[in-house]
C-alpha positions in Angstrom: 165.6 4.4 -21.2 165.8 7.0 -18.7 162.1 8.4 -18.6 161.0 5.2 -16.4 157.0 6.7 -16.5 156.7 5.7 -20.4 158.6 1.9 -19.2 155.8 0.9 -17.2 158.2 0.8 -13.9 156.0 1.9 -11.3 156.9 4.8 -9.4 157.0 3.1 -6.0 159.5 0.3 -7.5 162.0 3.0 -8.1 162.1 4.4 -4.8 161.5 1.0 -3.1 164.1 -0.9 -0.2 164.8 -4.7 0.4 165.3 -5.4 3.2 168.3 -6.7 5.1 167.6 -10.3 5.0 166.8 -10.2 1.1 170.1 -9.1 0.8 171.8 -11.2 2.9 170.0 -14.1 0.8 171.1 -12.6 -2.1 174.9 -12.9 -1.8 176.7 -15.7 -2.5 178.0 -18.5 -0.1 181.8 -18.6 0.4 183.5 -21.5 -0.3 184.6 -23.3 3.3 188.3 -23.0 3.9 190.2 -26.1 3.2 187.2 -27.5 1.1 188.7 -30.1 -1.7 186.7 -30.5 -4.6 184.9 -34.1 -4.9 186.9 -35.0 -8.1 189.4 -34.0 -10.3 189.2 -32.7 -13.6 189.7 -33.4 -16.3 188.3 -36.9 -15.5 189.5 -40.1 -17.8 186.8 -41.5 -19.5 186.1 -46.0 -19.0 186.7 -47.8 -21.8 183.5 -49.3 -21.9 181.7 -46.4 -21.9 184.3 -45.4 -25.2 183.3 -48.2 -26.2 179.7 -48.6 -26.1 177.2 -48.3 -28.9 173.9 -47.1 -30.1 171.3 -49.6 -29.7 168.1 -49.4 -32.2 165.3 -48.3 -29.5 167.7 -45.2 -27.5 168.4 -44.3 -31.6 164.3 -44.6 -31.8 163.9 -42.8 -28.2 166.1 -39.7 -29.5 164.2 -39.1 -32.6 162.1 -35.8 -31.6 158.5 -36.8 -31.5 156.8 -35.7 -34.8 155.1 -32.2 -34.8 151.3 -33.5 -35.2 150.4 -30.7 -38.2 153.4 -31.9 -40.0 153.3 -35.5 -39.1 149.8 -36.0 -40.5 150.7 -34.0 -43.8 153.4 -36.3 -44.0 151.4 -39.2 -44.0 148.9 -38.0 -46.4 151.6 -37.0 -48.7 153.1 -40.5 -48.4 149.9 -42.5 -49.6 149.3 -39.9 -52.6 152.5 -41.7 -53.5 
């Protein structure tokens, strides 16, 4: 859109300035010379943690919590039955 007056950008936004420090918050910092990365990756996985299973209550805990609209529909559906 070119005509910014029907956008609802305000005239003084188009012709405004930031200032110097704005921009200089506004770039990036560089990466120190010589800095070496933390670890390495790809990263191997344990075998325990290959190995590890589900238990019942993080399977309970990961079930979204029931939308309340649809949850009490539910239930009143289920004792029609």
């Amino acid at each position: 859109m070119t005509n910014y007056a029907y956008s609802g950008v305000k005239s003084t936004a188009l012709i405004a300035q930031c200032s110097e420090r704005s921009t200089q918050l506004a770039r990036p910092k560089a990466t120190p010379i010589g800095y070496i990365d933390a670890y390495e990756l790809p990263r191997t996985v344990p075998e325990s943690a290959l190995r590890a299973r589900l238990s019942k209550r993080i399977d309970e805990l990961a079930k979204p919590r029931h939308n309340k609209d649809t949850y009490v529909q539910s239930l009143w559906e289920d004792k029609q039955k």
